[in-house]
VMD Tcl script that builds the backbone (N, CA, C; Angstrom):
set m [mol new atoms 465]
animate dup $m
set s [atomselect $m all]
$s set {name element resname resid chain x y z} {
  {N N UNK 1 A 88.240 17.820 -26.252}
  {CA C UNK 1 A 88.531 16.537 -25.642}
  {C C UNK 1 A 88.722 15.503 -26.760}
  {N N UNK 2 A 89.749 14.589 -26.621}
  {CA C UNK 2 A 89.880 13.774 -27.499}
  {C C UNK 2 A 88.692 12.877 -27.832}
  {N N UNK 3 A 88.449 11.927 -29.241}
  {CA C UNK 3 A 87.336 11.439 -29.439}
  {C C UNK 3 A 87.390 10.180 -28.072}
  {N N UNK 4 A 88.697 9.311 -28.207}
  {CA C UNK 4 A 88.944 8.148 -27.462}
  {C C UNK 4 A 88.153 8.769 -25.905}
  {N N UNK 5 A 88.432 9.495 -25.176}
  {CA C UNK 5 A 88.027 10.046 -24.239}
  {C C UNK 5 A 86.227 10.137 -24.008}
  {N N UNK 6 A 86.017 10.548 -25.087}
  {CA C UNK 6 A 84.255 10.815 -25.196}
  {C C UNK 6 A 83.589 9.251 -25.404}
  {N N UNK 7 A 84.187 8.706 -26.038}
  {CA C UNK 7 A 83.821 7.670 -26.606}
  {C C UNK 7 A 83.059 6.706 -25.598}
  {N N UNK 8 A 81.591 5.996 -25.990}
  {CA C UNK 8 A 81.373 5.144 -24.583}
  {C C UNK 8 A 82.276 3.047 -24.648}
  {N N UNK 9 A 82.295 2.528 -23.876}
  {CA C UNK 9 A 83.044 1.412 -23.300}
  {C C UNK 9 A 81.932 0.349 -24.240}
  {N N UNK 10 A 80.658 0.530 -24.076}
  {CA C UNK 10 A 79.825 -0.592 -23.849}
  {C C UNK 10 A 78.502 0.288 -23.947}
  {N N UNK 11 A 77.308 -0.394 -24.688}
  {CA C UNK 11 A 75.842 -0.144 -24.684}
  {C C UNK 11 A 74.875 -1.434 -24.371}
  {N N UNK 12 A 73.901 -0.881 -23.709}
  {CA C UNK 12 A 73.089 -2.364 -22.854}
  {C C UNK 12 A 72.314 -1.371 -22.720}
  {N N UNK 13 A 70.986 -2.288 -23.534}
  {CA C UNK 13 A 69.604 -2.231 -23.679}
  {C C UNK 13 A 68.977 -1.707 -22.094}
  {N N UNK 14 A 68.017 -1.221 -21.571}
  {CA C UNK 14 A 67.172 -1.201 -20.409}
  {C C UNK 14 A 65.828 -1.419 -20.770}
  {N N UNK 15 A 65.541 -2.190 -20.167}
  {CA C UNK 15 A 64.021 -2.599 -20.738}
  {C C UNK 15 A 63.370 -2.722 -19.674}
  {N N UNK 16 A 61.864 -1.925 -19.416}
  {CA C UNK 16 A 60.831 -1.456 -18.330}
  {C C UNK 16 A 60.272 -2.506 -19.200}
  {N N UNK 17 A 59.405 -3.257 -17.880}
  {CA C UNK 17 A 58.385 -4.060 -18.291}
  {C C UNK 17 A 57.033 -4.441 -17.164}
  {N N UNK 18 A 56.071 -5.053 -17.515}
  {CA C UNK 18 A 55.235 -5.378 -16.675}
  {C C UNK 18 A 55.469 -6.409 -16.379}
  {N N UNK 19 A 55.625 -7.050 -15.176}
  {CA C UNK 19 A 55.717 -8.178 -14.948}
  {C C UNK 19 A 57.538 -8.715 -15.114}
  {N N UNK 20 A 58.358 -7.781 -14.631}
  {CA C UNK 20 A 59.955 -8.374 -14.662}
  {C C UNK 20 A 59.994 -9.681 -14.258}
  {N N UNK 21 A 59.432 -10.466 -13.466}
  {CA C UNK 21 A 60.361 -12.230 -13.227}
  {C C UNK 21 A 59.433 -12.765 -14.140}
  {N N UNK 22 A 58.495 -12.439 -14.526}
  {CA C UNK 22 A 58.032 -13.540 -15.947}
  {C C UNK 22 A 59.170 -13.163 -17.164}
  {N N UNK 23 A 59.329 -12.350 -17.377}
  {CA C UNK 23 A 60.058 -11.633 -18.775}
  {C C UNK 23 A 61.260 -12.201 -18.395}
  {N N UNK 24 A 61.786 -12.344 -17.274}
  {CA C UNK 24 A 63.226 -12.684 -17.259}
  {C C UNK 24 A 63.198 -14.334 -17.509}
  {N N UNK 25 A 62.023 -15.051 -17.269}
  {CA C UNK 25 A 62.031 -16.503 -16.759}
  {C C UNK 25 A 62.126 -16.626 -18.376}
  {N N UNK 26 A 61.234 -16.513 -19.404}
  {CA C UNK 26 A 60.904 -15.843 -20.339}
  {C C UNK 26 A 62.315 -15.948 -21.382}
  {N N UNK 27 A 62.857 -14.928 -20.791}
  {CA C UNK 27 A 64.388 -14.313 -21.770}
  {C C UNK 27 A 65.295 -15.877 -21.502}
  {N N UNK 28 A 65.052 -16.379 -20.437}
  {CA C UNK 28 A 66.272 -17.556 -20.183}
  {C C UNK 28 A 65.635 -18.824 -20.636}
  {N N UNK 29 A 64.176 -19.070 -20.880}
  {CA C UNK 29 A 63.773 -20.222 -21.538}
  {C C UNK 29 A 63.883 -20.580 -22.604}
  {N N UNK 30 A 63.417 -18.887 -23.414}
  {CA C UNK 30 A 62.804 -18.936 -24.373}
  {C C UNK 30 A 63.714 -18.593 -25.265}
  {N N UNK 31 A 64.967 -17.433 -25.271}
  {CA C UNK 31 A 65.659 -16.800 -26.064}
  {C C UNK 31 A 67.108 -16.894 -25.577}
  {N N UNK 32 A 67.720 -17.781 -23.805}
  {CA C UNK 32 A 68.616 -18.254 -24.035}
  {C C UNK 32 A 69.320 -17.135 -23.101}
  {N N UNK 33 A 68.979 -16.835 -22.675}
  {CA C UNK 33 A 69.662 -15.622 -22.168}
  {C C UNK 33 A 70.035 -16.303 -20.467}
  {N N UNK 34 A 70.759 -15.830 -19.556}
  {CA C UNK 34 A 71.691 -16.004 -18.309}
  {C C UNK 34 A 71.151 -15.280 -17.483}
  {N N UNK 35 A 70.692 -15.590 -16.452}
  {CA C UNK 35 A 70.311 -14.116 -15.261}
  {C C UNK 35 A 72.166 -14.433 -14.847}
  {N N UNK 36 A 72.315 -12.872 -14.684}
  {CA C UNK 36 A 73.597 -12.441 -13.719}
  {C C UNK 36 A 73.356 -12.411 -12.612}
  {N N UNK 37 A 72.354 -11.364 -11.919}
  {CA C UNK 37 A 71.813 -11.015 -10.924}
  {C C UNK 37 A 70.784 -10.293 -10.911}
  {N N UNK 38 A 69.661 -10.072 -9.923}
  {CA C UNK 38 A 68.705 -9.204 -9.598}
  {C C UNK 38 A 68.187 -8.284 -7.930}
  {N N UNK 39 A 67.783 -7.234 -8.520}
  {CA C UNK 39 A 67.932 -6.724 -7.011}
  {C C UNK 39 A 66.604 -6.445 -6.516}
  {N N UNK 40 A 65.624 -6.698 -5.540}
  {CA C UNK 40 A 64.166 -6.815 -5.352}
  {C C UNK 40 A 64.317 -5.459 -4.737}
  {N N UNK 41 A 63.258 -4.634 -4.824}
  {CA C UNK 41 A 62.347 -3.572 -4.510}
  {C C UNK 41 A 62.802 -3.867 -2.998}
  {N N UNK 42 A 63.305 -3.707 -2.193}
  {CA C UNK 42 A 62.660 -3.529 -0.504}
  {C C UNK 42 A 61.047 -3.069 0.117}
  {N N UNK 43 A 60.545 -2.205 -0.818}
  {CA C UNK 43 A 59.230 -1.481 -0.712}
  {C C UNK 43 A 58.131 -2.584 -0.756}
  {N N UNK 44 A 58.334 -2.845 -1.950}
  {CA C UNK 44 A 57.416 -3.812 -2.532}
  {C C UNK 44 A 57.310 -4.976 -3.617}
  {N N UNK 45 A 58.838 -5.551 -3.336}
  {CA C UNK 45 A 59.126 -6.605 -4.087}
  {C C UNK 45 A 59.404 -6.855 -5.566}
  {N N UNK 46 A 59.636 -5.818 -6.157}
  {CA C UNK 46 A 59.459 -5.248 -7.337}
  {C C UNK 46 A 60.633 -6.216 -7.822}
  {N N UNK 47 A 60.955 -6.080 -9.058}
  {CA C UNK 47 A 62.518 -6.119 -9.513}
  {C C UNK 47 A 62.832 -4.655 -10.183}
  {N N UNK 48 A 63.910 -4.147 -8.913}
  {CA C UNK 48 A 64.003 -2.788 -9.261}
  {C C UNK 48 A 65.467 -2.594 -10.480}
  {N N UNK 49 A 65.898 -3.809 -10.406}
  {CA C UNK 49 A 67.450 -3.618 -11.337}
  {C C UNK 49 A 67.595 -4.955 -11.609}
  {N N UNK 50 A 67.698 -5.945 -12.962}
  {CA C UNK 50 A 68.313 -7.014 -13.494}
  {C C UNK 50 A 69.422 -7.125 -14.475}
  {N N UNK 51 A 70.339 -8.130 -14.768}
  {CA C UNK 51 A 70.977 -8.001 -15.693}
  {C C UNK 51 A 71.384 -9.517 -16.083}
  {N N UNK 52 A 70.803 -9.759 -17.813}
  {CA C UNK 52 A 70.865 -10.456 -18.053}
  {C C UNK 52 A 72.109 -10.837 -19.337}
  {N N UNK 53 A 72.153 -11.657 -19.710}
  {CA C UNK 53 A 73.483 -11.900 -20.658}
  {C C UNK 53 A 73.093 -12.581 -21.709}
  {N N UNK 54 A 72.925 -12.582 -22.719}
  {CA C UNK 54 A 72.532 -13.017 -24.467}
  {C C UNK 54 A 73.848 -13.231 -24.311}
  {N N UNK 55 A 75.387 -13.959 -24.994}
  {CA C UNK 55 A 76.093 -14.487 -24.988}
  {C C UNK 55 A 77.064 -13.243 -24.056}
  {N N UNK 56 A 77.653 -12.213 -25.154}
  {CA C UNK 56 A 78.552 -11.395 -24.188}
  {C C UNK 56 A 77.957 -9.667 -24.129}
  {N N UNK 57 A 76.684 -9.624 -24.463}
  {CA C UNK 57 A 76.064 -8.576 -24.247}
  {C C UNK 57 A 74.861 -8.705 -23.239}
  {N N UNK 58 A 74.616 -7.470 -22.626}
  {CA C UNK 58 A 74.681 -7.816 -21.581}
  {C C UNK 58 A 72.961 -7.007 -21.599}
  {N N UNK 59 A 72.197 -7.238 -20.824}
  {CA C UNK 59 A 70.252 -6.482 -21.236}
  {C C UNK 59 A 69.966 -5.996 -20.275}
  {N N UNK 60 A 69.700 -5.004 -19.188}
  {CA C UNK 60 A 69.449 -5.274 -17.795}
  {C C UNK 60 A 67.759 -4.578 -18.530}
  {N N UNK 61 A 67.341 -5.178 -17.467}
  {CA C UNK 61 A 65.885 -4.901 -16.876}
  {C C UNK 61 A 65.314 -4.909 -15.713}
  {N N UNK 62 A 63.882 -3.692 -15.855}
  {CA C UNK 62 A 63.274 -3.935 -13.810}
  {C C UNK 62 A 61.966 -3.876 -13.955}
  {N N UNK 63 A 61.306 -3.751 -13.601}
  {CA C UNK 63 A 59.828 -3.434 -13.399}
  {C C UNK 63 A 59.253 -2.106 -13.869}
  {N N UNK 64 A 58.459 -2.139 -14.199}
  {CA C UNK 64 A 57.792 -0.982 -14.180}
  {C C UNK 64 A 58.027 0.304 -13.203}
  {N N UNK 65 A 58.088 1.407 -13.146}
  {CA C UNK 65 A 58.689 2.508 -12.232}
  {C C UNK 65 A 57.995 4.028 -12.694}
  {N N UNK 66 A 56.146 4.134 -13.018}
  {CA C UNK 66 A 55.831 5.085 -13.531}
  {C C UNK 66 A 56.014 6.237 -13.042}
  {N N UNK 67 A 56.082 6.214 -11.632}
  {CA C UNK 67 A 56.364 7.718 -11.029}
  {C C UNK 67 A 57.862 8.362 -11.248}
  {N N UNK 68 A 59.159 7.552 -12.249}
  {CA C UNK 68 A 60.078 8.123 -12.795}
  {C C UNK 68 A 59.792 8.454 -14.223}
  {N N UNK 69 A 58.970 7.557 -14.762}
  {CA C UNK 69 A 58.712 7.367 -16.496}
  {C C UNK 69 A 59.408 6.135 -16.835}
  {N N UNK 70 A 59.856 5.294 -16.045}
  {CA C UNK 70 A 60.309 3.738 -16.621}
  {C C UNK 70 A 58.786 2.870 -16.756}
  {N N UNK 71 A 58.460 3.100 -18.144}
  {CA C UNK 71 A 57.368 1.837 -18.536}
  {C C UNK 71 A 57.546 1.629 -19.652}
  {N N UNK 72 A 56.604 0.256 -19.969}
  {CA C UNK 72 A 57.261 -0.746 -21.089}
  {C C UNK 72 A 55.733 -0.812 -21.603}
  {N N UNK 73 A 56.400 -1.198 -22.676}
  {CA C UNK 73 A 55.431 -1.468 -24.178}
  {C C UNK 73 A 53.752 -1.338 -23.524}
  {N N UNK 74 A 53.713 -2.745 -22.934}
  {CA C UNK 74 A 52.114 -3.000 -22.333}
  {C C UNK 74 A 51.437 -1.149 -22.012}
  {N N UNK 75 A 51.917 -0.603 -21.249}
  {CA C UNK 75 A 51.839 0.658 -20.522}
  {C C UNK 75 A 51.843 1.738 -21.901}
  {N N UNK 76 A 52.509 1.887 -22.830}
  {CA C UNK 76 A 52.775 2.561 -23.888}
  {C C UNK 76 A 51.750 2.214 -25.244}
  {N N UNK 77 A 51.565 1.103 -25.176}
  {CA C UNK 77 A 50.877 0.488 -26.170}
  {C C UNK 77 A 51.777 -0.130 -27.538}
  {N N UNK 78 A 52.344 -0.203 -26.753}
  {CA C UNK 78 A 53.541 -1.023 -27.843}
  {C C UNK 78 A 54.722 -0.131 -28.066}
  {N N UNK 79 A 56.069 -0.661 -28.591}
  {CA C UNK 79 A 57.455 -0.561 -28.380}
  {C C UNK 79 A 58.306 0.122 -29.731}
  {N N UNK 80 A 58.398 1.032 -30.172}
  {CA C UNK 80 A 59.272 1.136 -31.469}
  {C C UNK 80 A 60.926 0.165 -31.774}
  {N N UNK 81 A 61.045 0.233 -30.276}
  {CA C UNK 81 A 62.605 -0.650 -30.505}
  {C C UNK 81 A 62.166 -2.435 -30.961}
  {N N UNK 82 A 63.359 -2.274 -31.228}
  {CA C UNK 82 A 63.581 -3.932 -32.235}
  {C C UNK 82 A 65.012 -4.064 -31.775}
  {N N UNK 83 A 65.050 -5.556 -31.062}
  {CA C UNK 83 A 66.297 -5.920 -30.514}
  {C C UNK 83 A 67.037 -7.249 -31.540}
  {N N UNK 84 A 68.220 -7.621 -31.859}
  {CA C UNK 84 A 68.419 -8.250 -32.794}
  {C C UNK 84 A 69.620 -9.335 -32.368}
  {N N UNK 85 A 69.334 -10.543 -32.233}
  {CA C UNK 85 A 70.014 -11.785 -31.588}
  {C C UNK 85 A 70.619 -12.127 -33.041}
  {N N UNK 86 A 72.322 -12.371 -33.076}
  {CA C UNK 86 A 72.568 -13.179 -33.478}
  {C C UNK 86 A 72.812 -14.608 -33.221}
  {N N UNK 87 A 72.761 -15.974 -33.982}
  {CA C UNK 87 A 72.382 -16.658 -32.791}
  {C C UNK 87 A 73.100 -17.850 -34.247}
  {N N UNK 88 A 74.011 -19.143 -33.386}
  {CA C UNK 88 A 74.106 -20.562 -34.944}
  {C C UNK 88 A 72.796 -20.994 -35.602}
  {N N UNK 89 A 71.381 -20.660 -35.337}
  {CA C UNK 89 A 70.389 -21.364 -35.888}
  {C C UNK 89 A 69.441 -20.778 -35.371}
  {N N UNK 90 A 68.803 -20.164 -36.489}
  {CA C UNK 90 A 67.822 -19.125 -36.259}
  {C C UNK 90 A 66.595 -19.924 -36.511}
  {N N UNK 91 A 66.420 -20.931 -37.174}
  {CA C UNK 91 A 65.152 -21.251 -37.456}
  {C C UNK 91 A 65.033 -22.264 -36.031}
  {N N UNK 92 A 66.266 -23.279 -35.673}
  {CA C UNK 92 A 65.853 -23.615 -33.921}
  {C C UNK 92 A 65.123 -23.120 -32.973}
  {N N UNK 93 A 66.471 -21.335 -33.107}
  {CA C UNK 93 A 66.008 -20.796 -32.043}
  {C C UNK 93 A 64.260 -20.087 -31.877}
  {N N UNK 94 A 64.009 -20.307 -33.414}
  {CA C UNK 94 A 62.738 -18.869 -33.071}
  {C C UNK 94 A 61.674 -20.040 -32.851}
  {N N UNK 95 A 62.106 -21.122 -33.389}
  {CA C UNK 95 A 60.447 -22.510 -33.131}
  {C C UNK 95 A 60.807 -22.397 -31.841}
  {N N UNK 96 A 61.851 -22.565 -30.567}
  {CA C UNK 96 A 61.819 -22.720 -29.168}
  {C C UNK 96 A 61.510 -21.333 -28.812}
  {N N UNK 97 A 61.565 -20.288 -29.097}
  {CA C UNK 97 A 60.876 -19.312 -28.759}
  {C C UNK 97 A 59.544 -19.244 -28.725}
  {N N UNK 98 A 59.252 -19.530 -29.926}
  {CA C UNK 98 A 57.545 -19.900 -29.898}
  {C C UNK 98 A 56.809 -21.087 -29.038}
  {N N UNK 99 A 57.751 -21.828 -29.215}
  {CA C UNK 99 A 57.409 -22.966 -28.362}
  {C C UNK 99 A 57.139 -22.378 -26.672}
  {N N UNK 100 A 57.644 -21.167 -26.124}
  {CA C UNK 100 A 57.708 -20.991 -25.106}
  {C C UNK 100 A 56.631 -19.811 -24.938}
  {N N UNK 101 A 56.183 -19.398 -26.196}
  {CA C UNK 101 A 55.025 -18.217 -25.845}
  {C C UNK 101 A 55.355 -17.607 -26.991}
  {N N UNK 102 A 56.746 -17.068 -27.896}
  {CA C UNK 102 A 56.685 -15.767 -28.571}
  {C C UNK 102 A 55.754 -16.111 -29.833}
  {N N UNK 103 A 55.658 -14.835 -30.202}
  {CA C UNK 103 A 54.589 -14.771 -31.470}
  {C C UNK 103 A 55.508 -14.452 -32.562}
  {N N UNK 104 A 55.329 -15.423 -33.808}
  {CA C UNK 104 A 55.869 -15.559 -35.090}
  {C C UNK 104 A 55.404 -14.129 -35.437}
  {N N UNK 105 A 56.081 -12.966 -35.668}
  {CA C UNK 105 A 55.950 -11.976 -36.807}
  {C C UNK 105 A 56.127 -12.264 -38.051}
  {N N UNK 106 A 57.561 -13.007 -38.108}
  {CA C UNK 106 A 58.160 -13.230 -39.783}
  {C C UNK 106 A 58.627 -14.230 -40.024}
  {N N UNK 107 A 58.675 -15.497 -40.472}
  {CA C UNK 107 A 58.805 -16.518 -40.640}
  {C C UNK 107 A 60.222 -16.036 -40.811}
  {N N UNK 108 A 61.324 -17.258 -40.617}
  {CA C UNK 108 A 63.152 -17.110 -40.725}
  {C C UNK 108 A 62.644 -17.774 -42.304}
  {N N UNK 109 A 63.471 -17.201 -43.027}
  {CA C UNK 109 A 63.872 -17.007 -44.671}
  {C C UNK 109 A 65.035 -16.143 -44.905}
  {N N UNK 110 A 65.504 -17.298 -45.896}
  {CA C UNK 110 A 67.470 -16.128 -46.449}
  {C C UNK 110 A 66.843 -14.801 -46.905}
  {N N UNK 111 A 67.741 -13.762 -46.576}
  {CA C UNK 111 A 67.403 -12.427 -46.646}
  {C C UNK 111 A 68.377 -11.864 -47.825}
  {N N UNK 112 A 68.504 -10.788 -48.630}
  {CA C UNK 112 A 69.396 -10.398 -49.559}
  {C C UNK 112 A 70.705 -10.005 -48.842}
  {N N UNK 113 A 70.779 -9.905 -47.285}
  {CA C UNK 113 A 71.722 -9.423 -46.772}
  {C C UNK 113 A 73.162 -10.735 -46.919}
  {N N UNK 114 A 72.606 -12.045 -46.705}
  {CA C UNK 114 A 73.132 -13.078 -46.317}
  {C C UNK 114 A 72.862 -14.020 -44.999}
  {N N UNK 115 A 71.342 -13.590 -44.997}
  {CA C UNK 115 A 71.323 -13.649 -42.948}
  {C C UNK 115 A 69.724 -14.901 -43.216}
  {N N UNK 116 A 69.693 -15.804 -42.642}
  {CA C UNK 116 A 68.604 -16.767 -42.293}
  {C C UNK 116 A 68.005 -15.658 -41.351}
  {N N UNK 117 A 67.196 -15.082 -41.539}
  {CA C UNK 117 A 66.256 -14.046 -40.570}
  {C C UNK 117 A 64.590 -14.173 -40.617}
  {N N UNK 118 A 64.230 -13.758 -38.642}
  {CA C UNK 118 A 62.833 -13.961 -38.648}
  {C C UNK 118 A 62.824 -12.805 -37.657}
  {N N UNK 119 A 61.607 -12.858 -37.385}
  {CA C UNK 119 A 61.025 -11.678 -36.278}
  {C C UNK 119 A 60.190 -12.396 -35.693}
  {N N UNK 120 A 60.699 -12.052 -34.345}
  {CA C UNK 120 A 59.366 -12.786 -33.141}
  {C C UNK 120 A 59.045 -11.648 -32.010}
  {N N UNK 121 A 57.491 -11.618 -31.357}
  {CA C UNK 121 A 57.121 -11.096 -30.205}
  {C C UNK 121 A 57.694 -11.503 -29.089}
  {N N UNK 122 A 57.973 -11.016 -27.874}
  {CA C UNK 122 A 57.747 -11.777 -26.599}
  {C C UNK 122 A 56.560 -11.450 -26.596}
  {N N UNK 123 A 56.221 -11.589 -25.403}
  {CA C UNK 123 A 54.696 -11.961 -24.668}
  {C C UNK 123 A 54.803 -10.304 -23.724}
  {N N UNK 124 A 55.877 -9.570 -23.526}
  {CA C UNK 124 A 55.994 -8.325 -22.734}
  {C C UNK 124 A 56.441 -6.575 -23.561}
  {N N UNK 125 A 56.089 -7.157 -25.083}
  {CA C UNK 125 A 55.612 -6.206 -26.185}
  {C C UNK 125 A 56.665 -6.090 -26.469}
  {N N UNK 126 A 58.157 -6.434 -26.607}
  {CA C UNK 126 A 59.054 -6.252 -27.507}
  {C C UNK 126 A 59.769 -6.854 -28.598}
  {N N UNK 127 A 59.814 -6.744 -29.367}
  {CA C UNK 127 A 59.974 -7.600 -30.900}
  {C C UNK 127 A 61.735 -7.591 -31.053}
  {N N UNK 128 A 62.072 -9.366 -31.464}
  {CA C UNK 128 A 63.511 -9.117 -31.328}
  {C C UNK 128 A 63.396 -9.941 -32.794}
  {N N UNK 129 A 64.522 -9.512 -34.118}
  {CA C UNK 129 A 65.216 -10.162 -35.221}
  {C C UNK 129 A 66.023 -11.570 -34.462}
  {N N UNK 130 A 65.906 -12.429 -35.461}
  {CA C UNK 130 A 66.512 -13.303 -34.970}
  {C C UNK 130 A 67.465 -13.922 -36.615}
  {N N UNK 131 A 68.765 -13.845 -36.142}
  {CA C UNK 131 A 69.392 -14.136 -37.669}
  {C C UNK 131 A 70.731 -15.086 -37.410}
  {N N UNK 132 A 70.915 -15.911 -38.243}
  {CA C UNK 132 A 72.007 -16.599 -38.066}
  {C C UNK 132 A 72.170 -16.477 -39.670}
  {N N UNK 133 A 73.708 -16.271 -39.469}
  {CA C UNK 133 A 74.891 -16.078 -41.100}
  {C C UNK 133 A 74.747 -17.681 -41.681}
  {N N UNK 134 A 74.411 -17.306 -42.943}
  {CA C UNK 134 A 74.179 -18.292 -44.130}
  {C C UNK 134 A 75.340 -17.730 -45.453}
  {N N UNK 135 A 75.572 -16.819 -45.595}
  {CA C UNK 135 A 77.021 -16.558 -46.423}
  {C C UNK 135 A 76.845 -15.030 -46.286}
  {N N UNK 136 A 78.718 -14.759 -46.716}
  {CA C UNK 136 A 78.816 -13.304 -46.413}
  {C C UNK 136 A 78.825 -12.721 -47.732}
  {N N UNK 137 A 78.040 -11.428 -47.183}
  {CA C UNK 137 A 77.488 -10.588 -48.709}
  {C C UNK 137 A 78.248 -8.761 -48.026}
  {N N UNK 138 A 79.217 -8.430 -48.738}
  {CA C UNK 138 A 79.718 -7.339 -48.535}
  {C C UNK 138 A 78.351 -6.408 -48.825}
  {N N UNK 139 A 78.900 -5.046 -48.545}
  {CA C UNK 139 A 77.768 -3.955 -48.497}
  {C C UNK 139 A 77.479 -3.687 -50.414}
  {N N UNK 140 A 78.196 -3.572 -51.008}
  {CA C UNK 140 A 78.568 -3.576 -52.307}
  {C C UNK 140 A 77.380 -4.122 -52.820}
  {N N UNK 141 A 77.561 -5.742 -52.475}
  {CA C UNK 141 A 76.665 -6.766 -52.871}
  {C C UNK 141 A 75.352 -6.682 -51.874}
  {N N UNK 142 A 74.939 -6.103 -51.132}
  {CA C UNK 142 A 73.653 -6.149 -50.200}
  {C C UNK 142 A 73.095 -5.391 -51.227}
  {N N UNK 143 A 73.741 -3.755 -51.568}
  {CA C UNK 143 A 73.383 -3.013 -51.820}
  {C C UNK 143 A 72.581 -3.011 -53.170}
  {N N UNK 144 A 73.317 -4.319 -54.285}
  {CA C UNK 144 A 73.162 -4.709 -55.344}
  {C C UNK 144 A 71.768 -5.465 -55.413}
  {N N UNK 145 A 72.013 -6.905 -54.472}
  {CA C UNK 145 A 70.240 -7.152 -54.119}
  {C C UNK 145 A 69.189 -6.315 -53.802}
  {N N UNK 146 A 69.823 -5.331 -53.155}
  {CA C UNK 146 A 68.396 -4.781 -52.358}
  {C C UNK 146 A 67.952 -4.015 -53.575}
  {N N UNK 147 A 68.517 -3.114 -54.563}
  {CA C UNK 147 A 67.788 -2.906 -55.135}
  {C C UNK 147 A 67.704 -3.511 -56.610}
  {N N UNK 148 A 67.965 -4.449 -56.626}
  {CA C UNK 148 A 67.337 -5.592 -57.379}
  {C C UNK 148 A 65.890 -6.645 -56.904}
  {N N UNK 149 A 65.620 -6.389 -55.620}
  {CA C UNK 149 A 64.364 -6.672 -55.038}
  {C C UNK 149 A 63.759 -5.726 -54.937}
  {N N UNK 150 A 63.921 -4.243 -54.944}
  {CA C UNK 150 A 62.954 -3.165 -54.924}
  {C C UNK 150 A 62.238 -2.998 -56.469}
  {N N UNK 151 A 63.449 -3.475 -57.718}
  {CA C UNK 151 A 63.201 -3.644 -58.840}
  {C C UNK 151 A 62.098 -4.283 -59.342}
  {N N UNK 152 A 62.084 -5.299 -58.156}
  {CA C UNK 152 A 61.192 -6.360 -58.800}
  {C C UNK 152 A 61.646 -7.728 -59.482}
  {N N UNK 153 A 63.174 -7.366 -59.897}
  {CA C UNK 153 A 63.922 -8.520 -60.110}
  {C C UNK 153 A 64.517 -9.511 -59.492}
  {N N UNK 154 A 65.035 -10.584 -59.679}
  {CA C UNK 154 A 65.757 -11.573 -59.287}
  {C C UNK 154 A 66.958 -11.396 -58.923}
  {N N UNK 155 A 67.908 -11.385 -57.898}
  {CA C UNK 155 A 69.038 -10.888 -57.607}
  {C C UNK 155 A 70.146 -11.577 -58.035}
}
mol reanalyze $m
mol bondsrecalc $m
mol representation Tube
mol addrep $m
């Protein structure tokens, strides 16, 4: 089969959580994000399917669902994924994040990549990068800092 054929259209995050309409209230206060739509549990009020929009990517999330294996961080004990917002102003966005609950991991500081970057918690165990472009550094030149900071040197 051709590659074009196999190939997928589009990738969007799914994120199980405890507590879906806080996390969503949450994602649109705090990090800016759009509810599209949501679809409630009939059973028991759940949010069984959401989908939210960071500018043109798109996040859906639902509730917790252990009797399939949909659970989130809280339930797991924390999350290996790391989600990564680009965003015009990273040091804005991550103080109004915090301002709204998230927890400072990494203070925003220029990175060797070219990127104003920080790391913040939500409050529903998943950790998102937050970076806005400060100048462009080809791979060439990343590659040159980075290990000129592993060096120990000045880049």
């Amino acid at each position: 089969m051709p590659a074009a054929a196999t190939s997928p259209a589009s990738l969007s995050p799914y994120l199980a959580v405890r507590g879906a309409q806080a996390a969503i209230d949450f994602y649109v206060q705090a990090l800016g994000a759009q509810l599209d739509f949501k679809l409630l549990d009939p059973s028991d009020g759940r949010i069984g399917h959401a989908e939210l929009l960071f500018g043109a990517t798109r996040v859906l999330i639902a509730d917790e669902y252990p009797d399939f294996g949909a659970v989130g961080p809280e339930t797991l004990g924390g999350s290996p994924v790391k989600l990564h917002l680009d965003v015009a102003d990273a040091d804005a966005f991550v103080a109004n994040a915090v301002r709204h609950g998230a927890t400072l991991l990494r203070a925003v500081k220029l990175e060797f990549h070219g990127h104003r970057s920080g790391l913040i918690a939500d409050p529903f165990g998943y950790s998102w990068f937050v970076a806005s472009k400060a100048e462009e550094v080809g791979p060439e030149e990343m590659q040159r800092r980075w290990d000129a900071m592993a060096a120990g040197s000045p880049s």
